[in-house]
C-alpha positions in Angstrom: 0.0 0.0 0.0 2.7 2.4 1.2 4.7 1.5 -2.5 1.8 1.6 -3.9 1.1 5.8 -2.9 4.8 6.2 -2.8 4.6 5.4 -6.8 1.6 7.9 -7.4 3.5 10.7 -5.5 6.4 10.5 -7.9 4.1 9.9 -10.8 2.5 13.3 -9.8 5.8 15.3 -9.0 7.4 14.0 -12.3 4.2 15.5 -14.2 4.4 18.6 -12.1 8.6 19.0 -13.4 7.1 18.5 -17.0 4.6 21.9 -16.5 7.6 23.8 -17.7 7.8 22.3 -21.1 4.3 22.2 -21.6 3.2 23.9 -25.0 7.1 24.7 -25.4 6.5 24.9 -29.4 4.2 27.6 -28.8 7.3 30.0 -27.6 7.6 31.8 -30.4 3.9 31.9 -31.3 2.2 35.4 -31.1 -1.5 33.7 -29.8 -3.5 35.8 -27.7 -1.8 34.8 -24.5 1.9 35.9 -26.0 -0.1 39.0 -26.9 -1.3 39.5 -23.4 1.9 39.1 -21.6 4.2 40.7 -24.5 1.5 43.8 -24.0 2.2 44.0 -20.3 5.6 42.9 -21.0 7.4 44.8 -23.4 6.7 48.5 -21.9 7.7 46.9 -18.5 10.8 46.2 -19.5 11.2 49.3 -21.0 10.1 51.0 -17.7 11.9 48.9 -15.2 15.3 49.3 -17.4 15.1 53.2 -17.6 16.6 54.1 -13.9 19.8 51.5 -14.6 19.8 52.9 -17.8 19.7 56.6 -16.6 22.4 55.4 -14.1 24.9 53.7 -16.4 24.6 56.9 -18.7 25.4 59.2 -15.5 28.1 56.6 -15.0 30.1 57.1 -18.4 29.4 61.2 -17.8 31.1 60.7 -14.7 34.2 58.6 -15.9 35.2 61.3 -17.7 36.0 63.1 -14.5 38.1 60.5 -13.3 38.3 57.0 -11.8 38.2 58.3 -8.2 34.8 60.1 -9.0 33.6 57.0 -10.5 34.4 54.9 -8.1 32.3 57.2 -5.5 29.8 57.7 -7.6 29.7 53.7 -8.0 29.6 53.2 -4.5 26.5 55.7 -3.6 24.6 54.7 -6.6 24.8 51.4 -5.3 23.9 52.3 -1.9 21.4 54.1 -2.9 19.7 51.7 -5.2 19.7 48.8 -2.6 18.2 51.5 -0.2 15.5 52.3 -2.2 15.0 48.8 -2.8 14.6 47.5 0.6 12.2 50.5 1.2 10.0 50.4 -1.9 10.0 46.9 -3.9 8.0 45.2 -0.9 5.7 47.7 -1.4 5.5 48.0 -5.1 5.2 43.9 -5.3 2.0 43.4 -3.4 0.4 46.8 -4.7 0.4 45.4 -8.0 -0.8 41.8 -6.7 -3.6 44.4 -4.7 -4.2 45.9 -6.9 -5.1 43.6 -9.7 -7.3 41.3 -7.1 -8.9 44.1 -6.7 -9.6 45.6 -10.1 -10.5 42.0 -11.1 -13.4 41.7 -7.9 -14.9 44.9 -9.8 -14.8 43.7 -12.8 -16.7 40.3 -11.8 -18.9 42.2 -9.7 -20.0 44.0 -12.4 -20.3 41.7 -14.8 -22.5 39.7 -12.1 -24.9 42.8 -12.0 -25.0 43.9 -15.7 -29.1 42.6 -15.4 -29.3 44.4 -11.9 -32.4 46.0 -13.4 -34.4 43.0 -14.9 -33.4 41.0 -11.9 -35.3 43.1 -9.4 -38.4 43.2 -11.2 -38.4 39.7 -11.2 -37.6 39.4 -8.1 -35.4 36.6 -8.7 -31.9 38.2 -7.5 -30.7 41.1 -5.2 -27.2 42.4 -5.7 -26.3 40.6 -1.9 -27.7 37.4 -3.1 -26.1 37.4 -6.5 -22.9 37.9 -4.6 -23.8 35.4 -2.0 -24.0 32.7 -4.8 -20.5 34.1 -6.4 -19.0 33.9 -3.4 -20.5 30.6 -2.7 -19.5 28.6 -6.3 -15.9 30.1 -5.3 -16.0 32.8 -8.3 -15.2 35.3 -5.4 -13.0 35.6 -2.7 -15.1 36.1 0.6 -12.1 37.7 2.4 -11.7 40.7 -0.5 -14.7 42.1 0.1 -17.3 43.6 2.2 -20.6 42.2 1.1 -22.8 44.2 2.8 -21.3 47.3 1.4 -21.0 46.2 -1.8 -25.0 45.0 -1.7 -25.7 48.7 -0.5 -23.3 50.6 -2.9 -25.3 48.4 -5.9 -29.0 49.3 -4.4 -28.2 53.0 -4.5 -26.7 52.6 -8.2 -29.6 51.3 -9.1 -32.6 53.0 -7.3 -31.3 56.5 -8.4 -30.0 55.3 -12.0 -26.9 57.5 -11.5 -22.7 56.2 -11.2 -21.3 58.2 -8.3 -18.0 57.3 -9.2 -18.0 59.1 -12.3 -15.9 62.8 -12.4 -17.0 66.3 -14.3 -15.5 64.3 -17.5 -17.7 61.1 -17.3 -14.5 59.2 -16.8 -15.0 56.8 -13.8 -13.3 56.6 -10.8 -12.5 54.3 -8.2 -12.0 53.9 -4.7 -9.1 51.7 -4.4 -8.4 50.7 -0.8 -5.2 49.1 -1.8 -3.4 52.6 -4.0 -4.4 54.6 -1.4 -2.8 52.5 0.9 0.4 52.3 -1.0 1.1 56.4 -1.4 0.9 56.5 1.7 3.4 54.6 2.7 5.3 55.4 0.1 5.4 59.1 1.1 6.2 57.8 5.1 9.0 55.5 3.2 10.1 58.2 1.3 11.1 60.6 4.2 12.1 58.2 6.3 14.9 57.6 3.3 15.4 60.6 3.0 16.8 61.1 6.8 18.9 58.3 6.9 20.9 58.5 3.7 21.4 62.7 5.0 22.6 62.1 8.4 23.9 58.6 8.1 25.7 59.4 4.8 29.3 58.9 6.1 28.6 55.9 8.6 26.7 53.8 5.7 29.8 54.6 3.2 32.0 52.9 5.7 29.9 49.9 6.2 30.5 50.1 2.3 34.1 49.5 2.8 34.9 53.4 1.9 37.9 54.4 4.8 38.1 57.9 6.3 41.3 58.6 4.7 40.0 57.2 1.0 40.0 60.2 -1.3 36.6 58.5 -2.7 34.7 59.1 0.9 34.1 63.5 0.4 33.0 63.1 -3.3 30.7 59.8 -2.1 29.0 61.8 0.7 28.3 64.9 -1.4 26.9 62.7 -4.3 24.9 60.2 -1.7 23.2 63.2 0.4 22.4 65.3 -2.7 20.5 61.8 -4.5 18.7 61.7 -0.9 16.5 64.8 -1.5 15.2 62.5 -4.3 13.9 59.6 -2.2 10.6 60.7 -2.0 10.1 61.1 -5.8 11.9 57.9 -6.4 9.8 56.0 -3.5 6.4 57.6 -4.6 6.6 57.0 -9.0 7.6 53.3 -7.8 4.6 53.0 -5.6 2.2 54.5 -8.8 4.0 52.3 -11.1 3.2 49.4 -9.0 -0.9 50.8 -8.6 -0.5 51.4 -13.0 0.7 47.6 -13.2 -2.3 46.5 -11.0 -4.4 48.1 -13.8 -2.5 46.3 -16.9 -1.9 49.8 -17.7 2.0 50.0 -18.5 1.8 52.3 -21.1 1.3 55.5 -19.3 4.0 55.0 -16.5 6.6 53.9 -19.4 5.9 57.5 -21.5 6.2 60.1 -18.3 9.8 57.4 -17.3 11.2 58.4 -20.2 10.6 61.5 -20.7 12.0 61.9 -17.3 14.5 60.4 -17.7 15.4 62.5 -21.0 15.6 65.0 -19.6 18.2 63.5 -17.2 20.4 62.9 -19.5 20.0 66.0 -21.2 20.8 67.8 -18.3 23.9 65.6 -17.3 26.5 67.2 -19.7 24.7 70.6 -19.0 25.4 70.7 -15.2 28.7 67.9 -15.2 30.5 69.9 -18.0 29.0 73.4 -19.0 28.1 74.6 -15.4 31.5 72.7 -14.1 29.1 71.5 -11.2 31.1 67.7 -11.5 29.7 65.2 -9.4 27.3 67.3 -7.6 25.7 68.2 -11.4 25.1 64.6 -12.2 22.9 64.3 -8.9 20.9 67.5 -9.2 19.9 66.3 -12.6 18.6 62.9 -11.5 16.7 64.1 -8.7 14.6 67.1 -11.1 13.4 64.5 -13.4 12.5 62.1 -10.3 10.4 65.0 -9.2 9.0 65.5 -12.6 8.1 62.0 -12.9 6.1 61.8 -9.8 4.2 64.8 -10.5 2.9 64.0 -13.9 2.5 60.3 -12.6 0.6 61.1 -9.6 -1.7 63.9 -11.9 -2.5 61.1 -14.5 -3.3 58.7 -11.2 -6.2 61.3 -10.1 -8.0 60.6 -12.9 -8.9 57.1 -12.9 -8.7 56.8 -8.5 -9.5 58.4 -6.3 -6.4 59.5 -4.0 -8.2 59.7 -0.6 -9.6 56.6 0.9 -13.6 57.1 1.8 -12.0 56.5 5.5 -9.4 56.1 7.5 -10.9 52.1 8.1 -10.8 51.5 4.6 -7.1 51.5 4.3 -5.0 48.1 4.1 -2.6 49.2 6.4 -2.2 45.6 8.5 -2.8 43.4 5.1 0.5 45.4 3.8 2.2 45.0 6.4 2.3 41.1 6.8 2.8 40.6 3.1 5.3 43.3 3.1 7.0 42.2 6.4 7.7 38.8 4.5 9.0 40.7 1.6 11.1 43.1 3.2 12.6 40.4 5.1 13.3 39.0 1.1 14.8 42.0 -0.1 16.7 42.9 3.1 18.5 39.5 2.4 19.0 39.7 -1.4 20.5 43.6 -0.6 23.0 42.3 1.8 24.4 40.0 -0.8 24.6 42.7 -3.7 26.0 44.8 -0.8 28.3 43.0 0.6 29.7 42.7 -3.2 29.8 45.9 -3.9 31.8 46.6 -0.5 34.0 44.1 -1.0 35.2 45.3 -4.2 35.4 48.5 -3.2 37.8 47.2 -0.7 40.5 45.9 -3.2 40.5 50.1 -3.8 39.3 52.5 -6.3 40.2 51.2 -9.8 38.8 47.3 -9.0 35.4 49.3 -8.2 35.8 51.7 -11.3 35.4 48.4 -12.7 33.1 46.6 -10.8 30.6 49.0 -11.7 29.9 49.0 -14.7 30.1 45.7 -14.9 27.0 45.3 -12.2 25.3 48.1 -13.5 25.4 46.5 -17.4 24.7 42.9 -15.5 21.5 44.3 -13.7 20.4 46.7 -16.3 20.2 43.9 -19.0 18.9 41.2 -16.8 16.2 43.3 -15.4 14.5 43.5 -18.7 13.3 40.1 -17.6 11.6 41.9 -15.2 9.3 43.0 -18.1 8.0 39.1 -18.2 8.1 39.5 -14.6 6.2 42.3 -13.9 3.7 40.8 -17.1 3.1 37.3 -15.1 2.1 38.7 -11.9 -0.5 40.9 -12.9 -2.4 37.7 -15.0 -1.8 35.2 -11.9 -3.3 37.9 -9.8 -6.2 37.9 -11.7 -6.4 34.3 -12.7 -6.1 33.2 -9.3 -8.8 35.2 -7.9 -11.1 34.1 -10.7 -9.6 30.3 -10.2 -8.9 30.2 -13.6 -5.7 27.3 -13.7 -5.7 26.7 -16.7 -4.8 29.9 -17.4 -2.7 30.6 -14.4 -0.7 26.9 -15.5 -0.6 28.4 -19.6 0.6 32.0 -18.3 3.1 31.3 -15.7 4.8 28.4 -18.4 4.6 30.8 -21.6 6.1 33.4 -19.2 9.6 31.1 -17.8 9.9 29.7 -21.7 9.8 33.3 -23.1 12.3 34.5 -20.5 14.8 31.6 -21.3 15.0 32.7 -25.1 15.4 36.3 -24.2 18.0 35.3 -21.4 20.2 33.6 -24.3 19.3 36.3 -26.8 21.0 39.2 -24.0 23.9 36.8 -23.4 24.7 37.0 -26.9 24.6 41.0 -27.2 25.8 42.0 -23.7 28.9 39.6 -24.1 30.0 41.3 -27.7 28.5 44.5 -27.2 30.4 45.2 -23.5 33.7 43.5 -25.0 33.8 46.4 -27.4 32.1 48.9 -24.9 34.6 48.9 -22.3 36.0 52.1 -23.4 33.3 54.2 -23.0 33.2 53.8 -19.6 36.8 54.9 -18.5 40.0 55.9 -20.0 42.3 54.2 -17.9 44.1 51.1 -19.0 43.5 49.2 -15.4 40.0 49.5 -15.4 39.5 48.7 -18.6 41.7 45.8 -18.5 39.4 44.7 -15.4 36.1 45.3 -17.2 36.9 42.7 -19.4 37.8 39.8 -17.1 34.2 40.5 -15.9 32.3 40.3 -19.1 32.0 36.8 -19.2 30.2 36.3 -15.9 28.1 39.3 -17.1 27.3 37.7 -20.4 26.8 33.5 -19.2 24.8 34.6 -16.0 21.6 36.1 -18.6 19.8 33.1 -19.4 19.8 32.5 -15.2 19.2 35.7 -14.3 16.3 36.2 -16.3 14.5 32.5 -15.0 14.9 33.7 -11.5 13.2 37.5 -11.7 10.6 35.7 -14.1 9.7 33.1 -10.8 9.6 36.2 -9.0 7.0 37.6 -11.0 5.3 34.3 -10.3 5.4 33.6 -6.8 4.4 37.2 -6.4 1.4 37.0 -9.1 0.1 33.6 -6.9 0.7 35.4 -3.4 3.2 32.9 -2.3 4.6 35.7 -0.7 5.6 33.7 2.4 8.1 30.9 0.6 9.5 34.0 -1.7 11.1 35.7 1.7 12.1 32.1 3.5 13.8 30.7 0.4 15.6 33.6 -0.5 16.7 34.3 3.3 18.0 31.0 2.9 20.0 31.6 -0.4 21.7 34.8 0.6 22.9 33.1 3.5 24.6 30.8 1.5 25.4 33.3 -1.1 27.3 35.7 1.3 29.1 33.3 2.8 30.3 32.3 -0.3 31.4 35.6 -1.5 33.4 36.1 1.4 35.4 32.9 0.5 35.8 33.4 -2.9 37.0 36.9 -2.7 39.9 36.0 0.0 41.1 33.2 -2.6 40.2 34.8 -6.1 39.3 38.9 -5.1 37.8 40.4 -8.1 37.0 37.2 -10.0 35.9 35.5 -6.8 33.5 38.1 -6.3 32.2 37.7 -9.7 31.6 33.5 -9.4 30.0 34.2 -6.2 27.5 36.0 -7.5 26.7 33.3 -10.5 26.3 30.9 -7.8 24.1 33.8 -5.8 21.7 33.7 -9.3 21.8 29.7 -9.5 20.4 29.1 -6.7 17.8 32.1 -6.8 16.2 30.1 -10.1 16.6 26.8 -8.2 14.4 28.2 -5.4 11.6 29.0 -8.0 11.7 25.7 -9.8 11.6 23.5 -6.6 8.1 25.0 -5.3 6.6 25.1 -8.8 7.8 22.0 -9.8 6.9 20.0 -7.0 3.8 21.4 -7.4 3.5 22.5 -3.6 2.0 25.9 -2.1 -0.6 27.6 -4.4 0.5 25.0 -7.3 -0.4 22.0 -5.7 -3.3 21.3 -8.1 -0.8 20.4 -10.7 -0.6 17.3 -8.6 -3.8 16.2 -10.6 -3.4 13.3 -13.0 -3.4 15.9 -16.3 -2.5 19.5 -16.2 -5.1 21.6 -16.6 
């Protein structure tokens, strides 16, 4: 008997290891779910690739000064960065997870009410008993929302043949408990940045391995404090973009980054060069266009929410915080490790961190176009899992890892021979150049990995699996920092680099064990066919 189930369990997880290749041939098919994702997809990537972007261009500005300047500037961008990543991406990951469950509980609401009219005269269903029944065949999740106020807010609709949620344009508008909830914490998060980075500017430096008498520490804590005064802007567009991606609405965030972000690098030579300003220039231009950004994004967000919860009750404060808790533990982890890399190269001195650089900056700037897919795959599990579509969620989340694996072997190709004949432009000097390239292949053979594990972020963020996302990359940065320690006492500057493929490896090993052995929110793939 025991053999007997013991044979059926590995049946099952073998089945569950083949979801990955299922409809494999379809890759490269443009069918209505490549069109989907590649919609939500492609302006992502576009999006999540302009601040890297925007960075690596301030970077070569700033080469020219010198590889001192660089090599500051390298070491607050990346403090800054991981920074505004421990603060924000918890918060911009479940937003758009929120947000989307949300959006998608409207939408079936309404489409359960579209003969409101016809059913009262009958008499046959009520708005609360429609809902009731919904809730009841599992098309709706109980626990997202309040039925009694949704059976009154339909009555009213109804009996005075009027949408209150309309503005002076006709355009409607929303209460979403879940946007509201995120700008406000991203303004709190914002200024709390902003502090820190300000009056901790010099202490966080020398966790960063930058010494007292380094001539990189003045130029590092005039360029880190200046990029603080930004942290609200940066903190509050990331916290729209994330309520935009709830929507499936990329577009608009991904037209007022770049134009941003334009003007950024417009400014750059302006203020570096023209106006001698050095360093300090390269700062004042990024934080303007971070202000402009969030601005125009939070003017275009007034028109289709409503800013201002109805009350203060209505606000998701304690839901954001346990799924955000779990996440910040995540990203506090994965920060550590890029940290701890960065300091240690910049302990082998300034020209192995000139280096190192540009090298991470190319590494994250091309992988994170993955993030596209990423970003693409979440907001259609959110959705599909609320309306327990799994066939869907199975079809999405496979299209999604196969479409992220060509494009990993596709940026291989072009960050390996593009970079090789790059290195130049980043610095003039011999050393650094000479550095850049013993980099380049890690840079270029990590892409196909790299690009697997942010896609299986996308989908343990689009199922809500928020819980094994934190503990299993808690565990891998663990592992991952010790192993950067080791390697860079033995190998320094190419120990630091294989450290960080292993970091990568087992990031995208973490993803394929829970999905593949079909446990958590996948455990239905257990079934004898795949949906």
């Amino acid at each position: 008997m025991n053999h007997s189930c013991s044979n059926n369990t590995n049946a099952e997880l073998k089945m569950s290891l083949f979801v990955f290749f299922k409809d494999a041939r379809l890759v490269f098919k443009l069918d209505a779910l490549s069109r989907e994702i590649l919609g939500i997809a492609l302006p992502s990537a576009l999006a999540v690739a302009a601040d890297p972007l925007a960075s690596l261009i301030d970077t070569a500005f700033i080469g020219h000064l010198g590889p001192v300047e660089l090599a500051a500037a390298g070491v607050s961008i990346a403090l800054f960065n991981q920074a505004s990543r421990i603060t924000i991406f918890p918060l911009v990951s479940i937003t758009t997870s929120f947000v989307a469950e949300e959006d998608t509980i409207e939408r079936m609401n309404i489409k359960a009410s579209k003969n409101i009219d016809d059913a009262k005269l009958s008499g046959i269903e009520t708005p609360k008993n429609q809902l009731l029944q919904d809730i009841e065949n599992g098309k709706i999740h109980k626990e997202n929302i309040d039925v009694e106020k949704y059976a009154a807010n339909n009555d009213t609709n109804v009996e005075d043949g009027t949408n209150k949620s309309k503005d002076k344009d006709g355009k409607k508008k929303r209460h979403i408990a879940s946007a509201s909830t995120a700008l406000l914490f991203g303004t709190m998060l914002g200024l709390i940045q902003t502090t820190i980075l300000i009056f901790g500017a010099k202490l966080l430096l020398a966790a960063m391995g930058i010494k007292h008498d380094s001539p990189m520490l003045k130029p590092a804590v005039k360029y880190l404090r200046l990029r603080a005064f930004g942290s609200p802007a940066v903190l509050l567009s990331l916290a729209m973009q994330g309520i935009f991606r709830g929507f499936k609405d990329v577009t608009t965030p991904l037209y007022v980054i770049l134009s941003g972000y334009a003007l950024n690098v417009i400014l750059d030579p302006i203020l570096i060069f023209y106006l001698k300003l050095g360093l300090n220039g390269a700062a004042i231009s990024h934080v303007f266009s971070q202000y402009l950004m969030a601005f125009t994004l939070l003017v275009l967000l007034m028109r289709k929410v409503y800013i201002l919860p109805p009350s203060l009750k209505d606000l998701q404060i304690f839901r954001f915080l346990k799924n955000g808790g779990l996440l910040l533990a995540r990203v506090v982890a994965v920060t550590f490790c890029m940290t701890f890399a960065a300091s240690l190269a910049a302990r082998l001195g300034s020209v192995p961190m000139a280096a190192f650089q540009p090298c991470l900056q190319i590494w994250l700037t091309s992988s994170l176009l993955a993030d596209g897919l990423a970003v693409a795959v979440q907001a259609i599990l959110a959705c599909s899992f609320t309306e327990k579509d799994y066939k869907k969620t199975t079809a999405a989340a496979t299209r999604a890892l196969q479409m992220s694996f060509v494009l990993g072997m596709g940026l291989s190709i072009l960050v390996g021979i593009g970079f090789y004949f790059g290195a130049g432009i980043f610095s003039k000097d011999v050393h650094v150049v000479h550095l850049i390239k013993i980099g380049i292949p890690f840079v270029a053979a990590t892409q196909p990995i790299n690009s697997l594990a942010f896609v299986f972020d996308g989908v343990n963020y689009g199922s809500s699996d928020f819980a094994y996302s934190a503990y299993s990359l808690v565990m891998v940065s663990v592992v991952s920092i010790v192993t950067e320690f080791f390697l860079y006492r033995s190998k320094q500057f190419i120990g630091i680099w294989i450290a960080l493929t292993i970091y990568m490896i087992l990031r995208m090993f973490a993803g394929i064990w829970r999905m593949g052995t079909a446990t958590g929110p996948w455990r239905y793939l257990r079934t004898s066919s795949l949906p």
